[in-house]
C-alpha positions as CSV (number, residue, x, y, z in Angstrom):
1,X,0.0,0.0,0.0
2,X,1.3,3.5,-0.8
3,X,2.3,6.1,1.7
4,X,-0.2,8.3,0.7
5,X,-3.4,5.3,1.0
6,X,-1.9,4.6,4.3
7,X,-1.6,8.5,5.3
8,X,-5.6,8.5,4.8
9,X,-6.7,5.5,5.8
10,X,-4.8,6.3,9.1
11,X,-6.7,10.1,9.3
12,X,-10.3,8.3,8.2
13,X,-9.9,6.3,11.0
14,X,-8.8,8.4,13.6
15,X,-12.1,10.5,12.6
16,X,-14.2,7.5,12.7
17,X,-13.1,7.1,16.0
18,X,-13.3,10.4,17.4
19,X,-17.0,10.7,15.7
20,X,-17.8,6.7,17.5
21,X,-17.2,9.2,20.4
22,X,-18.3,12.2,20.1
23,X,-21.6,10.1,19.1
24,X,-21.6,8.4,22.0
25,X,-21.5,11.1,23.9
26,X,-24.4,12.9,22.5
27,X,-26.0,10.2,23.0
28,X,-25.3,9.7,25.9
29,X,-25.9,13.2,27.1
30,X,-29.7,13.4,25.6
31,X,-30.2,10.0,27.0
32,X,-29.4,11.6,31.1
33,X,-31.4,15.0,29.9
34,X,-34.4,13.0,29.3
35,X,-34.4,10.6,32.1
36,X,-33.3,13.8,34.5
37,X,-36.3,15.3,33.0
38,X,-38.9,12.9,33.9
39,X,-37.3,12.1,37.4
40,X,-37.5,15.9,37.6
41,X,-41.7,16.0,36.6
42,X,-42.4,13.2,38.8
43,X,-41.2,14.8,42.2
44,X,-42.8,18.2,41.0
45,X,-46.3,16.2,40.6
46,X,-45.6,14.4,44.0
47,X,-44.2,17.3,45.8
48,X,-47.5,19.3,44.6
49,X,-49.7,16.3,46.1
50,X,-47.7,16.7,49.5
51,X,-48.3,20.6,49.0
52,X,-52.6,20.0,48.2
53,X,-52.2,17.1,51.0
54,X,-51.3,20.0,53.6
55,X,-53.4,22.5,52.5
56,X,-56.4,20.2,52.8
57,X,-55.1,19.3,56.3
58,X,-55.0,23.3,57.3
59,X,-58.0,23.9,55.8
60,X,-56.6,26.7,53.4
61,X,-56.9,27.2,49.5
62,X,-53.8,27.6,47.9
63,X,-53.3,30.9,46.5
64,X,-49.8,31.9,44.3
65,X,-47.5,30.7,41.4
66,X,-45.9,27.1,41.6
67,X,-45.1,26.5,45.3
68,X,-42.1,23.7,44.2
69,X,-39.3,25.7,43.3
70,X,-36.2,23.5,42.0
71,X,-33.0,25.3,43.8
72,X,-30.6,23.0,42.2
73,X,-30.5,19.7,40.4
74,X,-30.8,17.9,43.5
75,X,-32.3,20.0,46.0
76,X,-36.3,21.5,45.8
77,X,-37.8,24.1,48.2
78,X,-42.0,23.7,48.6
79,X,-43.5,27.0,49.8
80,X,-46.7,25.4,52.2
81,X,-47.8,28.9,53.6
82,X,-48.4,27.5,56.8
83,X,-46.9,25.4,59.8
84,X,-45.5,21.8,59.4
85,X,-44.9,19.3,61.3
86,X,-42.4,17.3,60.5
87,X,-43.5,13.6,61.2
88,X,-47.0,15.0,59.2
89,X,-44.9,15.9,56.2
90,X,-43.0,12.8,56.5
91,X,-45.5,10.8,56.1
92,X,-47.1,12.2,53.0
93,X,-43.6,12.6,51.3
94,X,-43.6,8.5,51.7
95,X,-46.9,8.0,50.3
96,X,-47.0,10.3,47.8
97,X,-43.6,8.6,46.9
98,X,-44.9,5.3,47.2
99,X,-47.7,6.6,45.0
100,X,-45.5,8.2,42.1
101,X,-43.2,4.7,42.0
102,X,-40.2,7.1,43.0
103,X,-37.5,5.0,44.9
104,X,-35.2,7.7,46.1
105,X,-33.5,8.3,49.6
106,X,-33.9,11.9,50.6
107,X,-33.6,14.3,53.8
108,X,-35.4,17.5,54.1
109,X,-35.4,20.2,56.6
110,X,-38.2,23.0,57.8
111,X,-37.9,26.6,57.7
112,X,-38.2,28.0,61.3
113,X,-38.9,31.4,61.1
114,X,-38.6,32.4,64.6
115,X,-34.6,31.2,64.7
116,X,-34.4,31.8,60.6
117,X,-32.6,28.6,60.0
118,X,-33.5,25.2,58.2
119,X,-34.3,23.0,61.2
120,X,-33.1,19.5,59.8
121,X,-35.8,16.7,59.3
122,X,-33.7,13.4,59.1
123,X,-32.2,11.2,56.3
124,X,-34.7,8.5,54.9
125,X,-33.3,5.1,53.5
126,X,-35.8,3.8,50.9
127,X,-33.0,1.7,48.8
128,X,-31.4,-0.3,51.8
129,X,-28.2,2.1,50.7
130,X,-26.1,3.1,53.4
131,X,-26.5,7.0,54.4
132,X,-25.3,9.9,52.3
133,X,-24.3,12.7,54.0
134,X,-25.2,15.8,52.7
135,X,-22.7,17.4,50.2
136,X,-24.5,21.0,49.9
137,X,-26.4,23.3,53.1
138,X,-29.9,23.0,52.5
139,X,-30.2,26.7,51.5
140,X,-33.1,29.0,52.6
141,X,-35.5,30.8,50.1
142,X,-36.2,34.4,51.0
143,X,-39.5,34.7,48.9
144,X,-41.2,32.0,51.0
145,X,-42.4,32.1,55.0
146,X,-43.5,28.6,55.6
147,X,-42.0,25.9,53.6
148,X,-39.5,23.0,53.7
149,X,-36.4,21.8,51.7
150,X,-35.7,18.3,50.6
151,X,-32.9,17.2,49.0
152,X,-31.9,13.7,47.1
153,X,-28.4,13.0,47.8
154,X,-28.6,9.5,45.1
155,X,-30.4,11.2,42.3
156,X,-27.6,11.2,39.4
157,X,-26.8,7.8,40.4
158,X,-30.9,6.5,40.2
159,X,-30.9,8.0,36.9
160,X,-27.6,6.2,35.9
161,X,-29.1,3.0,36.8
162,X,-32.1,3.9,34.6
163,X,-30.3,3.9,31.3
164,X,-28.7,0.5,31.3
165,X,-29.2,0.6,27.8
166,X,-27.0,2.9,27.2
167,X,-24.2,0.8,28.6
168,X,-24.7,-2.0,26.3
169,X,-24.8,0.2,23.3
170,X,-21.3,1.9,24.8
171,X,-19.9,-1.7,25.3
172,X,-21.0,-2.3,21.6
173,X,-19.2,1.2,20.5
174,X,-16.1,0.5,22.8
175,X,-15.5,-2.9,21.6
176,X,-15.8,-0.8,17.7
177,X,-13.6,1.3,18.4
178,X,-10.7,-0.6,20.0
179,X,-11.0,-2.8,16.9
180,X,-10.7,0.2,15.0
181,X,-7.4,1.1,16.9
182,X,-6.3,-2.0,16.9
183,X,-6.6,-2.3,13.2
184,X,-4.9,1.1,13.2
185,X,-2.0,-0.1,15.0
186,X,-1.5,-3.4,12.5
187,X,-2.0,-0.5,9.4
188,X,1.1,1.1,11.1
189,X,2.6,-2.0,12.1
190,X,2.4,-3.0,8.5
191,X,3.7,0.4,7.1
192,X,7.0,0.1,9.1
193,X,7.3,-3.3,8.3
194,X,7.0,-2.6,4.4
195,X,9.7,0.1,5.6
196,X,12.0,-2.2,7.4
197,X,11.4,-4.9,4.3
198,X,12.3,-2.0,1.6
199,X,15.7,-1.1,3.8
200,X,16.5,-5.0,4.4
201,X,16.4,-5.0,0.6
202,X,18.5,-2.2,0.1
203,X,21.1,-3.6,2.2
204,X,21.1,-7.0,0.9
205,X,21.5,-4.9,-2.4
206,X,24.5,-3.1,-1.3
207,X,25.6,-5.7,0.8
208,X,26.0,-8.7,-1.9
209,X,26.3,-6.2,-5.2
210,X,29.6,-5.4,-4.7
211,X,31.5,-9.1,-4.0
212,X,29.1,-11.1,-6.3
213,X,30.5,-7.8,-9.2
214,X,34.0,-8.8,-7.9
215,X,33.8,-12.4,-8.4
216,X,32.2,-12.2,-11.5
217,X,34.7,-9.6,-12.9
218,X,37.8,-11.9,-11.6
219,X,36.1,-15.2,-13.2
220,X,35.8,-13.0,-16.7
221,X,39.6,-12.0,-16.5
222,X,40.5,-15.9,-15.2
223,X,39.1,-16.8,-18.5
224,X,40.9,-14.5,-20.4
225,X,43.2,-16.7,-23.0
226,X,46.8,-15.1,-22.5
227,X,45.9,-15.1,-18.1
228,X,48.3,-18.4,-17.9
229,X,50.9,-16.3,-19.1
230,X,50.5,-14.1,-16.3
231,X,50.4,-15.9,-12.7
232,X,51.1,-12.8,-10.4
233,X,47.7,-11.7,-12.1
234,X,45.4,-15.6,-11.1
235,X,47.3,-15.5,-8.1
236,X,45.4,-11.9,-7.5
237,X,42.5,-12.5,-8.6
238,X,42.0,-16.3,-6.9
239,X,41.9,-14.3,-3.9
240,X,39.8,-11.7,-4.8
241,X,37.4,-14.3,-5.9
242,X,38.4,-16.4,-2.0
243,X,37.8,-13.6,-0.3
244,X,34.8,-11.9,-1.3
245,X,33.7,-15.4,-1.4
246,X,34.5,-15.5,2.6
247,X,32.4,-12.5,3.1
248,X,29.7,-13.5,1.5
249,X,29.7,-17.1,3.6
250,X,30.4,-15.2,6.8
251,X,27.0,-12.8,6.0
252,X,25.4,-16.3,5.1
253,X,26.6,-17.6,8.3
254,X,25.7,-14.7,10.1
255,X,22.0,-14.4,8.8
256,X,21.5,-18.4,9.4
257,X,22.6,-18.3,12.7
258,X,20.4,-15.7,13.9
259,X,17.7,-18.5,12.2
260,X,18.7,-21.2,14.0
261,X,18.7,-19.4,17.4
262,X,15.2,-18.2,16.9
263,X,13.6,-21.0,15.8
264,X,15.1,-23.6,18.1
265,X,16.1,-21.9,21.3
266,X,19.0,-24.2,21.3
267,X,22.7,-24.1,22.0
268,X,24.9,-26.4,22.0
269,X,27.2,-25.7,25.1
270,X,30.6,-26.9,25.6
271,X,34.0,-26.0,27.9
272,X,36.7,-24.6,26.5
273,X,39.8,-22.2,27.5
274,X,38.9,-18.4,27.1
275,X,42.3,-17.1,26.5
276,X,43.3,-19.7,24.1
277,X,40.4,-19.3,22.4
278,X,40.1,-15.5,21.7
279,X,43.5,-15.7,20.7
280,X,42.5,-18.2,17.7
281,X,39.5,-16.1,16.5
282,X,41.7,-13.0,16.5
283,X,44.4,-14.9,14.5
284,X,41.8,-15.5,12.0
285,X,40.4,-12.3,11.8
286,X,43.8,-10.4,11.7
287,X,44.1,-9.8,8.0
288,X,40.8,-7.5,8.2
289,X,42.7,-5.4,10.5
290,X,45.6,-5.6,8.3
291,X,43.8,-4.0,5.2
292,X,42.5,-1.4,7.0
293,X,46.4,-0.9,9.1
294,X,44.7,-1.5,12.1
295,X,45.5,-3.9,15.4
296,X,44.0,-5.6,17.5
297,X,45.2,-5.7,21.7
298,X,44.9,-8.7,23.3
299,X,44.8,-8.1,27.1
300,X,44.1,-11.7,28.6
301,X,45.4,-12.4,32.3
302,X,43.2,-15.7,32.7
303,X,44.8,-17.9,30.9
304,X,43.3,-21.0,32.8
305,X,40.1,-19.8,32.8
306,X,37.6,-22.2,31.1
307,X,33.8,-20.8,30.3
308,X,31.1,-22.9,28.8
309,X,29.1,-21.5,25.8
310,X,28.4,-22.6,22.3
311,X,31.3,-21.8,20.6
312,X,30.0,-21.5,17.0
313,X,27.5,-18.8,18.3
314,X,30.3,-17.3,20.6
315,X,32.7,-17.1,17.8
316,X,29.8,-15.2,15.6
317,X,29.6,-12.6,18.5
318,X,32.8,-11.8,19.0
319,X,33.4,-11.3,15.0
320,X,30.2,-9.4,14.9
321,X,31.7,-6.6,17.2
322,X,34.7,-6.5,15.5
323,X,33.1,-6.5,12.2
324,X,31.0,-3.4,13.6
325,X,34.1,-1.8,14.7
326,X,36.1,-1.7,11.7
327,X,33.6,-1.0,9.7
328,X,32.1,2.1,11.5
329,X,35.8,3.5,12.2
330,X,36.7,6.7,10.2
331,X,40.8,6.3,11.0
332,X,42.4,3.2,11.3
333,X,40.7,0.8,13.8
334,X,42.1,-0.1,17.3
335,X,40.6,-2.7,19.2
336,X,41.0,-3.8,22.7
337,X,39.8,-7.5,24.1
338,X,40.2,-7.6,27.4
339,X,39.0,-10.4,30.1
340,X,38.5,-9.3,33.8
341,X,37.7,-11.6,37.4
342,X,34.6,-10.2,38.9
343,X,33.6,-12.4,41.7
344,X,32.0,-15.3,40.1
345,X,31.5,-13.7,36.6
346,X,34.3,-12.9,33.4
347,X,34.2,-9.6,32.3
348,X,35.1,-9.4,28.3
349,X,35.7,-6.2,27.4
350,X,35.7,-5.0,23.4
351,X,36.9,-1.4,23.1
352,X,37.1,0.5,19.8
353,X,38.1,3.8,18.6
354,X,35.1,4.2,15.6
355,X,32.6,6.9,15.4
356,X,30.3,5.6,18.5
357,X,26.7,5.7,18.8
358,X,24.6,8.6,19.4
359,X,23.0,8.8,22.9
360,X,19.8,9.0,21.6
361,X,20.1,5.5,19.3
362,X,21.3,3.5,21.9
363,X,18.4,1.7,22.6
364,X,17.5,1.1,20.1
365,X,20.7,-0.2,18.6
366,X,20.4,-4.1,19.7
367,X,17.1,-4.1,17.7
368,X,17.0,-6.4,14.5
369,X,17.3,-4.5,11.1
370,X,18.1,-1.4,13.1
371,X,21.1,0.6,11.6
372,X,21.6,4.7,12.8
373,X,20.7,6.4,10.1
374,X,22.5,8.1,7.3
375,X,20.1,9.4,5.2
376,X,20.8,8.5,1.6
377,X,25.0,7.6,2.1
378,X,24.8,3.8,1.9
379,X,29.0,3.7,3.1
380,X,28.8,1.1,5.2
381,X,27.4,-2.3,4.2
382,X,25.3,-4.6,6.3
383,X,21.7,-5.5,7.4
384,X,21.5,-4.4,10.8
385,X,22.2,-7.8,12.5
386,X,24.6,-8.1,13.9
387,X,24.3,-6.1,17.4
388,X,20.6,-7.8,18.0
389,X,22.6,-11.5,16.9
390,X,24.8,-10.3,19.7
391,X,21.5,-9.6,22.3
392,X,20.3,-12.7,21.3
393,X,23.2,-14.7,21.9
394,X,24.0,-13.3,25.2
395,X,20.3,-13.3,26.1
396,X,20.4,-17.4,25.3
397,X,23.1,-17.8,27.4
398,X,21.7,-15.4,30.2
399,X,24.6,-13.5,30.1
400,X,25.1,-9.8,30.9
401,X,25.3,-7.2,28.4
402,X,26.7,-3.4,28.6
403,X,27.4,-0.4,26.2
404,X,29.1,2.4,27.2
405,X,29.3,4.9,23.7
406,X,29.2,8.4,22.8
407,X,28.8,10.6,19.1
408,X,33.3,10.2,18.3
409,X,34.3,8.5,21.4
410,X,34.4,5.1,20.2
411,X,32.3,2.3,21.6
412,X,32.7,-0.6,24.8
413,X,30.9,-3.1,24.6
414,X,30.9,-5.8,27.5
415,X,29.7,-8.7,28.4
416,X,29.6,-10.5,31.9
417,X,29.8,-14.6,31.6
418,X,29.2,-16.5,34.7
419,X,31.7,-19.2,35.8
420,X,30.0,-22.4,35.5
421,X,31.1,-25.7,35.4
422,X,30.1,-28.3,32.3
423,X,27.1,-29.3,34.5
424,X,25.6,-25.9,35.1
425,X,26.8,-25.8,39.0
């Protein structure tokens, strides 16, 4: 898929989403109004009976606007025009309640004119709910004389409960739009990928172009006619052909042993002499140093010192690191191999003088295909392997790994192997 289909796919979905929301929402919202609306009628009808209930009692007509004036969302002031007694207005609060099916807790509290304070009532369960305390003073209204207060301290929650529906529909809409994210996430997921595949391309281009031209050049001058003539010039080019040929096995090599460790989780361990053994793989590594007029320092002290690793995957670290530190060098390459005691683990120590890594890519760096980028300057082959075949392979052997780099300060890279015996002890 092109950047551009990707680009709007990715902005029609994020819109889909925030419209799932913003619908929701609404809904949501008109869904409570309407509800809070007819919770709000019923205990104006009901507070009106109580009003007409007392009136009757006292034996007066009721003259005046509304007498249930709604103070807040939660909280009602009845103007009765005349004395109340409190366990009188109780009791037809609960009936009228009863009567207008409205299943609310609620305190109220009676104007006293003589101390010109709301004299509290008392809290009524009707839900078996534990108590509510009041949240808000239940206020006074200075256009009425004789009148009470009553306030529902569970109403937002009864009216909650009421739209159950609503919860299944958001359920419904949540579950749409985390499948829309998540399918936004595998479109991204997908787009780096076709990235990472374009760039592993690029590098296998760059990486096997320039020894497969070699070979093939040396083979057409091999079988030039007058090249026996000339055996300075098949000595040269047989080992143009052998070494490029070497490279491309030890990329081979390199890219089916990161395989093999993936897909079996195996290693096959054995015990062998550190010192001895580093010294080998350098030996055989030395004329890469040479073309470049480089060294490399050997600075072993435990000679005796026998670790037990795979040794095929070991010897694919080590030349990994080198590998990275010759080629990301920009004079000619100095490395250090050092081992070091440290209670019951080996520290080995590779130290280089190359370019180093920016701060900011090294945590990236151990990730497969990763290489810091360059923009368009392809001058340094390879596929961005070789530092996660190195994770790997430590992470296998649960060993310890450390880098210490900075932007021209060159790059240490350690790794802390514990002393075991061939059993594991």
């Amino acid at each position: 898929m092109r950047k551009p289909a990707i680009r709007l796919v990715i902005l029609l979905g994020v819109i889909s989403i925030i419209g799932v929301i913003a619908i929701q929402v609404y809904f949501f919202q008109i869904t409570f109004n309407n509800e809070e609306r007819k919770l709000n009628q019923k205990i104006q009808v009901a507070l009106w009976e109580v009003v007409e209930q007392i009136y009757d009692l006292n034996n007066i007509e009721f003259v005046g606007d509304n007498p249930v004036f709604q103070y807040s969302s939660d909280y009602f002031v009845v103007n009765v025009n005349d004395f109340i007694d409190s366990e009188i207005l109780e009791h037809y609060l609960l009936k009228t309640f009863e009567k207008q099916n409205i299943k609310l807790d609620f305190e109220y509290a009676i104007y006293d004119c003589q101390t010109d304070a709301m004299l509290y009532g008392r809290y009524v369960n009707l839900n078996d709910k534990k108590e509510k305390s009041s949240k808000i003073t239940l206020q006074k209204h200075d256009e009425f004389v004789y009148y009470f207060g009553i306030y529902f301290p569970w109403r937002n929650q009864h009216i909650l409960g009421n739209i159950n529906s609503v919860y299944y529909l958001s359920a419904i809409l949540i579950f749409v739009i985390l499948f829309l994210a998540y399918a936004l996430i595998v479109i991204m997921q997908q787009r780096r990928f076709s990235e990472l595949q374009k760039d592993v391309v690029n590098n296998l281009t760059h990486e096997f172009k320039t020894p497969l031209s070699s070979i093939a050049l040396s083979a057409d001058v091999l079988q030039e006619d007058d090249i026996t003539k000339e055996p300075d010039r098949i000595k040269n080019y047989s080992n143009i052909i052998k070494s490029q040929t070497k490279y491309l096995l030890s990329q081979v090599e390199k890219t089916l042993g990161m395989s093999e460790i993936e897909n079996t989780n195996k290693l096959n361990k054995e015990q062998f002499n550190l010192s001895n053994h580093l010294e080998t793989l350098v030996g055989n590594i030395q004329w890469r140093l040479e073309q470049k007029n480089g060294k490399i320092n050997l600075n072993i002290h435990l000679h005796d010192l026998k670790i037990y690793a795979d040794k095929f995957h070991f010897n694919n670290l080590i030349l990994n690191i080198i590998d990275n530190a010759i080629k990301y060098n920009k004079q000619e390459p100095i490395i250090t191999i050092s081992t070091k005691l440290l209670k019951n683990n080996v520290l080995l120590k590779i130290a280089d003088n190359g370019i180093g890594i920016d701060e900011k890519y090294q945590k990236r760096i151990f990730k497969k295909f990763f290489r810091v980028p360059t923009g368009n300057v392809h001058n340094v082959k390879g596929f961005g392997l070789g530092l996660s075949y190195v994770r790997d392979i430590v992470k296998q052997h649960k060993w310890k790994l450390k880098l210490e780099s900075g932007l021209n300060k060159g790059t240490i890279i350690s790794i802390f192997i514990p002393i075991k015996r061939k059993n594991g002890e």
